[in-house]
C-alpha positions as CSV (number, residue, x, y, z in Angstrom):
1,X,0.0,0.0,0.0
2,X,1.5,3.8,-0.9
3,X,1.9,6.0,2.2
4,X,1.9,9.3,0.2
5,X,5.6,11.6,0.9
6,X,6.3,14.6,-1.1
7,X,8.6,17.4,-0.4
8,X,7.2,20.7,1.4
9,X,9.0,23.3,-0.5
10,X,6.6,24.0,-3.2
11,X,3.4,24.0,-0.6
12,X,4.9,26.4,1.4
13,X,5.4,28.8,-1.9
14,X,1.6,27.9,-2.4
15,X,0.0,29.1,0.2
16,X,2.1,32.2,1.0
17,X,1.0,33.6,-2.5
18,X,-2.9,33.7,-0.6
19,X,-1.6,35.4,2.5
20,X,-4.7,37.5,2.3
21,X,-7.0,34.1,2.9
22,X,-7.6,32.7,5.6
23,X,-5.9,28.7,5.3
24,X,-7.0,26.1,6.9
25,X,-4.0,26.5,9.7
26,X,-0.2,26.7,9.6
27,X,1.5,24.9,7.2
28,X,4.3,22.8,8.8
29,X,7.2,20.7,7.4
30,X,5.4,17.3,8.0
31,X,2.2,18.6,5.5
32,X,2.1,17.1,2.4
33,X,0.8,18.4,-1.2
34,X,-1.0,15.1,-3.5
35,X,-0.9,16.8,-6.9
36,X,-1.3,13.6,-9.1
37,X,-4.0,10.5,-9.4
38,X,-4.4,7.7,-7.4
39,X,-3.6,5.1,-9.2
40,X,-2.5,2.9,-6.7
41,X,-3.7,1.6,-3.4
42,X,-2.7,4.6,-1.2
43,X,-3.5,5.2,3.0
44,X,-3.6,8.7,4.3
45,X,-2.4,8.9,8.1
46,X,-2.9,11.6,10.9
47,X,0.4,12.6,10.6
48,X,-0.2,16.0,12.4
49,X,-1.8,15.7,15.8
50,X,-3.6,19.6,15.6
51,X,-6.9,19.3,13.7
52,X,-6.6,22.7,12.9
53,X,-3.5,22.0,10.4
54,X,-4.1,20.2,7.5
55,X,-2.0,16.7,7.0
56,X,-2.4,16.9,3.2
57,X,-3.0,19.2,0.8
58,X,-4.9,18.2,-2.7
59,X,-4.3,20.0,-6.0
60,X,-6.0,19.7,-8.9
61,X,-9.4,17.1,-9.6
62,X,-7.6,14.3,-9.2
63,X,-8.5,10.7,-10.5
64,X,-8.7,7.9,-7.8
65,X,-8.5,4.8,-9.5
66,X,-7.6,2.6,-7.0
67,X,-8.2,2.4,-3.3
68,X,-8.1,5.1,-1.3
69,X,-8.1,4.7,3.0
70,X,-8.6,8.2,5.1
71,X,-7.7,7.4,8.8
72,X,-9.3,8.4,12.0
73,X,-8.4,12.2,12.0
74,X,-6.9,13.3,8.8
75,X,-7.1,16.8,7.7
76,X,-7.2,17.5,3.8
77,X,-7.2,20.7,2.8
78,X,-7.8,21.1,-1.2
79,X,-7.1,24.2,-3.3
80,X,-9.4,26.1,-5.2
81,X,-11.5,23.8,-8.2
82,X,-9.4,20.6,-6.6
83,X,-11.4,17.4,-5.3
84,X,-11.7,13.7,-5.9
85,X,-13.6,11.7,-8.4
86,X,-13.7,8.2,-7.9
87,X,-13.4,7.1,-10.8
88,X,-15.5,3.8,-12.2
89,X,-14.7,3.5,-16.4
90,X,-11.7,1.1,-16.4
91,X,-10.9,1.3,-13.1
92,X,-11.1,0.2,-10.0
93,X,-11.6,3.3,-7.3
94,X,-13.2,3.5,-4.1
95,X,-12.8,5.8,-1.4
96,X,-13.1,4.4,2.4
97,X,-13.1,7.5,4.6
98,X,-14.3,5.9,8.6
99,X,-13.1,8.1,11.6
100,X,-14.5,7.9,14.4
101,X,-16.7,10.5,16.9
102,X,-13.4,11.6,18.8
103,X,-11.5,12.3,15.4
104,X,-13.3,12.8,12.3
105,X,-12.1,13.2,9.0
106,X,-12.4,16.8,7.9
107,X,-12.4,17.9,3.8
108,X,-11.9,21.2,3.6
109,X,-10.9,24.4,1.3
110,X,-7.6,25.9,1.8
111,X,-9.8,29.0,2.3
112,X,-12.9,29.1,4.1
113,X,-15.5,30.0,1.4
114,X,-18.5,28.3,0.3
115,X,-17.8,27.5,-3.3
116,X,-14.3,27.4,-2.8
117,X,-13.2,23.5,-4.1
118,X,-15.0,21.3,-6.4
119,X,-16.3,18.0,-4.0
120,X,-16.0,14.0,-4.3
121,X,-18.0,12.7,-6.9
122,X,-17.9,8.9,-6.9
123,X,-18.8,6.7,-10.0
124,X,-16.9,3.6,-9.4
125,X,-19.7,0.7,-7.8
126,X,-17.6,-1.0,-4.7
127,X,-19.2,-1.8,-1.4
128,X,-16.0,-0.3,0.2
129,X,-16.7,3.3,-0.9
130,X,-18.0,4.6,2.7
131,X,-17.9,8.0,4.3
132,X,-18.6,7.7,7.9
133,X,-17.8,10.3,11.1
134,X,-16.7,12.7,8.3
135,X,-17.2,16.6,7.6
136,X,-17.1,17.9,4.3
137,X,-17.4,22.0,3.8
138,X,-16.6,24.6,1.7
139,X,-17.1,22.4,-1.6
140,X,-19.3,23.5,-4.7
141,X,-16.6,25.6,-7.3
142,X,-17.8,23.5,-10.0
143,X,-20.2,20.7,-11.4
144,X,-20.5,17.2,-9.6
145,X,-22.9,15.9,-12.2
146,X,-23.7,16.9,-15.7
147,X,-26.7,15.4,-17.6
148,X,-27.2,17.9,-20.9
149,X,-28.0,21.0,-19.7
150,X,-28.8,20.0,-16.0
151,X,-25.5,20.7,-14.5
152,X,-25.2,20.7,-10.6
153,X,-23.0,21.8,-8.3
154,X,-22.3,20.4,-4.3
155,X,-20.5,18.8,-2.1
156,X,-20.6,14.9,-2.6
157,X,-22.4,13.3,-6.0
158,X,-22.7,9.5,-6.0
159,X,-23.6,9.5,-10.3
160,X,-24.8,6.9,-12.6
161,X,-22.9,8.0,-16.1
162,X,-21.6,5.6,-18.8
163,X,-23.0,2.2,-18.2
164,X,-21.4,2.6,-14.7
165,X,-23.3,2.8,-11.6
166,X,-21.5,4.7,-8.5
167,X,-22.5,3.6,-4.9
168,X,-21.6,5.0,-0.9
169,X,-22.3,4.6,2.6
170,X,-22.6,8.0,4.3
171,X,-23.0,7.6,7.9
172,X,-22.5,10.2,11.0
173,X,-21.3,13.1,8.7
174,X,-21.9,16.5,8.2
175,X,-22.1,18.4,5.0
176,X,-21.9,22.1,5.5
177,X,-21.6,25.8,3.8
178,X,-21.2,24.4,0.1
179,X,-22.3,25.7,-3.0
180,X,-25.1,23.9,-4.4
181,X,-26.4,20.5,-2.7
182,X,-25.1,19.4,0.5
183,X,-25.5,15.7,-1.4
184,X,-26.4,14.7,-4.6
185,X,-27.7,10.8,-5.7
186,X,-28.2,10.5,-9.3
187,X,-31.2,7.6,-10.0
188,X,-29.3,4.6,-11.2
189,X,-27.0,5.2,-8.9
190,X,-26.8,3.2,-5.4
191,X,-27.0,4.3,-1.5
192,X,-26.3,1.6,0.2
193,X,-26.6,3.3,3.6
194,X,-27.4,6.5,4.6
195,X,-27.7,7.3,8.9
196,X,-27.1,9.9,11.3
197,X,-26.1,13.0,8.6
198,X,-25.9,16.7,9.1
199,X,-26.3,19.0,6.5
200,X,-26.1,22.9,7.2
201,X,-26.1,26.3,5.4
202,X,-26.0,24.7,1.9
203,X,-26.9,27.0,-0.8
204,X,-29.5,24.5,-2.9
205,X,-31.4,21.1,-1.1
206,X,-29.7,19.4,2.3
207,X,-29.8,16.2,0.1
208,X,-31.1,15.6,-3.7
209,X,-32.1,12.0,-4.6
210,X,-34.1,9.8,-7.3
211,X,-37.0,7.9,-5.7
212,X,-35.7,4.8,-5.9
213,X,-33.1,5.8,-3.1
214,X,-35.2,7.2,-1.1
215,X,-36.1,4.7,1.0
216,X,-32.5,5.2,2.6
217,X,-33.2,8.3,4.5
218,X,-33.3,8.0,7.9
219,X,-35.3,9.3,10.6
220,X,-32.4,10.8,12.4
221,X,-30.3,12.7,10.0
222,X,-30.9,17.0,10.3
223,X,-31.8,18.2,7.0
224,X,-33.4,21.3,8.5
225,X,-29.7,23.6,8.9
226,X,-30.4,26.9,6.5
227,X,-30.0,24.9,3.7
228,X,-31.6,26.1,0.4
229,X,-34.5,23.4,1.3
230,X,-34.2,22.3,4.1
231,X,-35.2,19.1,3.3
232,X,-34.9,16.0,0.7
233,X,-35.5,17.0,-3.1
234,X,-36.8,14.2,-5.4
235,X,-35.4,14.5,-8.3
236,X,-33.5,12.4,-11.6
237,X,-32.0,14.6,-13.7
238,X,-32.3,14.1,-17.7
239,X,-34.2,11.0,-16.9
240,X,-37.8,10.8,-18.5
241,X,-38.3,7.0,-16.9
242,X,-38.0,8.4,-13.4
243,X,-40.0,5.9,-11.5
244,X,-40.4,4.2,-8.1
245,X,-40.0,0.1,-8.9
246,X,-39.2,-1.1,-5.3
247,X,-41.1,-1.3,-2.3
248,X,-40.3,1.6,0.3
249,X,-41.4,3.4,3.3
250,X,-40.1,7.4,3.5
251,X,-39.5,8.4,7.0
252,X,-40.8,11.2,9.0
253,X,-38.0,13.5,8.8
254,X,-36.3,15.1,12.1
255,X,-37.0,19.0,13.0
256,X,-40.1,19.1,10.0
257,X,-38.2,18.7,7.1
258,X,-39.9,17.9,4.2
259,X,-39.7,15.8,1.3
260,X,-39.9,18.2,-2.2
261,X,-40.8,16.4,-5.1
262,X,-39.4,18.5,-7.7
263,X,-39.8,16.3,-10.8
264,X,-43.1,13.7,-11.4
265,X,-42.6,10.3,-11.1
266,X,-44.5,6.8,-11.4
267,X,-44.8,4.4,-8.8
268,X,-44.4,0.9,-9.5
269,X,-44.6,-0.8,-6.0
270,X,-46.2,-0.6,-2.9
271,X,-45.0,3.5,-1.2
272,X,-45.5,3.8,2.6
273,X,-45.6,7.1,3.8
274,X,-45.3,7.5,7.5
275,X,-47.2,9.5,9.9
276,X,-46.0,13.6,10.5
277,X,-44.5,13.2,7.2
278,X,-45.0,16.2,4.8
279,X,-44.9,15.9,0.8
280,X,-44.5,19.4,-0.9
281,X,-44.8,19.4,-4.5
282,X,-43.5,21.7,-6.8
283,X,-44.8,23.6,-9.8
284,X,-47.7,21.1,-12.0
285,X,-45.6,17.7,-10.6
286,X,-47.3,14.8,-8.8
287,X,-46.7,11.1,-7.9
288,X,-48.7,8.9,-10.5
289,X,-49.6,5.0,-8.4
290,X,-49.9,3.5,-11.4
291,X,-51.3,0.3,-12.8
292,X,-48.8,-2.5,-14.5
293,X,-49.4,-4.5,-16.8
294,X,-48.6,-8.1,-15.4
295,X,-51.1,-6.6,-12.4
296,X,-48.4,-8.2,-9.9
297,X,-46.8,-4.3,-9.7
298,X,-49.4,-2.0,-9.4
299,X,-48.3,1.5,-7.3
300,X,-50.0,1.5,-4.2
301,X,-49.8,3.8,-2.0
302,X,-50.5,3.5,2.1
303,X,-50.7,7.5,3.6
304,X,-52.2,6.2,7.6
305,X,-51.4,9.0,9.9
306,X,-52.7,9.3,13.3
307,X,-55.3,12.7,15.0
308,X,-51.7,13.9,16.3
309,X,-49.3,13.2,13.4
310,X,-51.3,14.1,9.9
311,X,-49.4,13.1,6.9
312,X,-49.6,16.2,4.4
313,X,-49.3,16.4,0.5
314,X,-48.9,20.0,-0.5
315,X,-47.3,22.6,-2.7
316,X,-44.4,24.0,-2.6
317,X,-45.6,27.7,-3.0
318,X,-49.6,28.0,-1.1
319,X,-51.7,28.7,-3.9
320,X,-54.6,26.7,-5.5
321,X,-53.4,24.4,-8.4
322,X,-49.8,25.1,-7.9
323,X,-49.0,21.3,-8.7
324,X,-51.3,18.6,-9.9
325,X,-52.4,16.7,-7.2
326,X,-52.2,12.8,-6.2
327,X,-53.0,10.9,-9.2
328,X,-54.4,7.6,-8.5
329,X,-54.4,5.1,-11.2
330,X,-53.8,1.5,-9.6
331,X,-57.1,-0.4,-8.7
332,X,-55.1,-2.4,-5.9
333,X,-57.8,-2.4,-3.0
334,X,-55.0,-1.9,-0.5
335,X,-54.9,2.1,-1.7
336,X,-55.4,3.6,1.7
337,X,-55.4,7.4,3.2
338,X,-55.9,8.1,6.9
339,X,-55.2,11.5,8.7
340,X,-54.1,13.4,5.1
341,X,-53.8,17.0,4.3
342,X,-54.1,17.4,0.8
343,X,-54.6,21.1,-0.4
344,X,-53.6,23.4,-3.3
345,X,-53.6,20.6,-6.3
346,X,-55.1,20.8,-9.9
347,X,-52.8,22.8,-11.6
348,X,-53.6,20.3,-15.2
349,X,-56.3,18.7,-16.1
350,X,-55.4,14.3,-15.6
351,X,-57.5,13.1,-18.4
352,X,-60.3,15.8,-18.4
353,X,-60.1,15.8,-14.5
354,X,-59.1,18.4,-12.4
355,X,-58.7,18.1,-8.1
356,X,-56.8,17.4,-5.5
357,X,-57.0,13.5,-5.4
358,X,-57.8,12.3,-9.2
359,X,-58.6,8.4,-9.5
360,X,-58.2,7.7,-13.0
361,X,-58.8,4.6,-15.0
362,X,-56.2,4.0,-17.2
363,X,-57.2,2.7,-20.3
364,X,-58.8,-1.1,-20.4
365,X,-56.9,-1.6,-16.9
366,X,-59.5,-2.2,-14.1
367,X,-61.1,0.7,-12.3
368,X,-58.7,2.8,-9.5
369,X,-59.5,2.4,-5.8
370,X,-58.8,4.3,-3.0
371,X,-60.3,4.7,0.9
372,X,-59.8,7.7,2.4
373,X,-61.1,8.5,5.8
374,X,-60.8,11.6,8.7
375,X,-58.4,13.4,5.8
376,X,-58.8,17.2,4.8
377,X,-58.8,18.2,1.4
378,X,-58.7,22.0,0.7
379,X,-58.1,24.6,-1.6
380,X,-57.5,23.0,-4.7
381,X,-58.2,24.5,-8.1
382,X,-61.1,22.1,-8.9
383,X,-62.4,19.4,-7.2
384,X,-61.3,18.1,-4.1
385,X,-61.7,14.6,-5.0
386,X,-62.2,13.6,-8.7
387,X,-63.5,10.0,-9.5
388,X,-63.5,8.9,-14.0
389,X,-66.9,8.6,-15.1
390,X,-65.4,5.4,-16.7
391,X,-64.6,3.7,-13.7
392,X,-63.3,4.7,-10.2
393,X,-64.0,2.9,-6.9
394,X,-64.0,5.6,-3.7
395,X,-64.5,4.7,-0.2
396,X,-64.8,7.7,2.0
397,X,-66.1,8.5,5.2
398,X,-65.0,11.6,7.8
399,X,-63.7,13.9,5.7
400,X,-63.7,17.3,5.3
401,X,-63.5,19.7,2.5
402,X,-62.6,23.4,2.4
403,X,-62.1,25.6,-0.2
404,X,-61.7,23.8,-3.3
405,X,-62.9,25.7,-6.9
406,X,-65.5,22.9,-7.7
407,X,-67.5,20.2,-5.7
408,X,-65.8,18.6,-2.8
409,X,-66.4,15.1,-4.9
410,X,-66.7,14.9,-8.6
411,X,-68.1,11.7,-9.9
């Protein structure tokens, strides 16, 4: 395994010429500059006991194409537009960062500034590449992921580019004060774990993710730290498939963060929503539970909350029809709502229909179902609930309606 040692000399010269920034700390003789790839096995060691001073210093967006290992403790400090992609196409990289409560591993900039270096993107798909007890900051200079014209800037990007699918464990880490997303997963990419996070004064979304990831977040990471949205962003970039295939269950999230579902997508499989969870929508987007084919993967969704902990669907901005509402097309009989808010759909008409809650029959599939009981649906722009007038089974008892532009039920 390489144990990086370069000379000093010409890291000393480089942060002199930025004596009006502020450095990460001094710069001693044991500090060492990584200016090319990683191309073979390499460990990084606390080799300076003061966390304040950085043990390494990376220049440049450097290639890791082989294992990389972050000990217990290690500072690295990276100059401006430098980070790590770990790299997938031909190669074999994988970063395993795992410190511990007592002595995180810190990424940093050399200068203090959001925006300052360019992040870890990881492409490469090996179950060692784990960030855990780490804190990243400072990161967003330039673009993580690049689909077309969606280009996006943060401070870790697990991406799905080339055939190749990148995958991470991030776990009891904090991702603060970049420029962008605090952390980006691309759908065909995989999160293998995802606990006990942190994400703080990031300029777009605490975390951006597909749906079919998802599933991973946890109840106890803090989303809500001045981010951008404070909260989890659903969204696939340049994907027009983007779709829910798996079972899940989406968490409450800590502090009332919410899910913001900033790009439609189908659901394949059975989506549990717990109780106190909210579901803000933005502009004309919706979940679609929709009916397959085989009938053996119908989208069904289960919304039970409780009198104390309502489950709420809303928009992103509080205005009638801002987005399109829930659109209900599966005719599983397991379609349940309990303890909803829904308020300020119908911003398109779903087959001539126009509401908050829209059960429409797809084609020669059988009819939608859905019960829906002691749920409030308000303020929508059209009907609260609309049912096809070719087919749409509704059960409904103790509801109330408020507000909505057209009858409370359209049948």
């Amino acid at each position: 395994m390489n144990k990086i040692k370069l000379p000093i000399f010409f890291l000393i010269a480089l942060v002199a010429c930025n004596s009006d920034d502020t450095p990460i700390g001094p710069i001693t003789d044991a500090t060492i500059l990584i200016e090319s790839d990683i191309l073979e096995e390499t460990l990084l060691e606390d080799i300076i006991e003061d966390p304040s001073v950085a043990d390494y210093i990376v220049q440049g967006y450097l290639d890791v194409r082989a294992l990389l290992t972050i000990e217990p403790g290690v500072v690295i400090a990276f100059e401006a537009n430098s980070g790590f992609y770990i790299e997938g196409v031909g190669a074999s990289g994988a970063i395993r960062a795992v410190g511990t409560s007592q002595k995180p591993i810190l990424f940093t900039g050399i200068e203090k500034v959001p925006g300052f270096w360019r992040g870890i993107t990881v492409l490469a798909n090996d179950v060692r590449n784990e960030l855990n007890y780490c804190v990243l900051e400072y990161a967003g200079s330039d673009d993580l992921v690049a689909f077309g014209s969606v280009k996006l800037k943060g401070g870790l990007a697990v991406e799905d580019a080339s055939g190749f699918n990148g995958s991470l464990k991030l776990k009891n880490t904090t991702i603060q004060s970049c420029l962008g997303y605090g952390f980006i997963v691309e759908q065909g990419a995989v999160l293998r774990e995802f606990s006990s996070n942190s994400f703080f004064n990031n300029k777009e979304a605490a975390v951006r993710i597909d749906a079919e990831n998802t599933d991973l977040i946890d109840a106890n990471s803090t989303f809500s730290g001045n981010n951008g949205i404070d909260g989890v962003e659903i969204n696939a970039s340049g994907s027009a498939t983007h779709r829910l295939t798996a079972d899940a269950t989406w968490v409450s999230l800590k502090e009332g963060a919410n899910y913001v579902i900033s790009q439609t997508f189908s659901a394949e499989a059975r989506l549990t929503i717990a109780a106190g969870a909210t579901l803000a929508f933005e502009a004309n987007q919706t979940i679609t539970f929709r009916e397959d084919f085989s009938g053996n993967n119908d989208g069904i969704l289960i919304a039970n909350g409780t009198a104390s902990k309502n489950i709420t669907f809303t928009a992103v901005e509080k205005q009638p029809g801002y987005w399109q509402g829930l659109v209900i097309r599966s005719s599983s009989n397991l379609n349940s709502m309990e303890y909803c808010v829904v308020e300020f759909g119908g911003s398109d008409l779903v087959s001539g229909l126009r509401g908050n809650i829209i059960l429409d029959k797809d084609g020669a599939f059988d009819a939608p179902q859905l019960t829906i009981t002691n749920s409030v649906i308000r303020n929508g722009l059209g009907c609260g609930i609309a049912v096809d007038s070719f087919g749409g089974m509704l059960t409904e008892s103790d509801n109330s309606f408020a507000g909505n532009n057209d009858n409370s039920i359209c049948m």
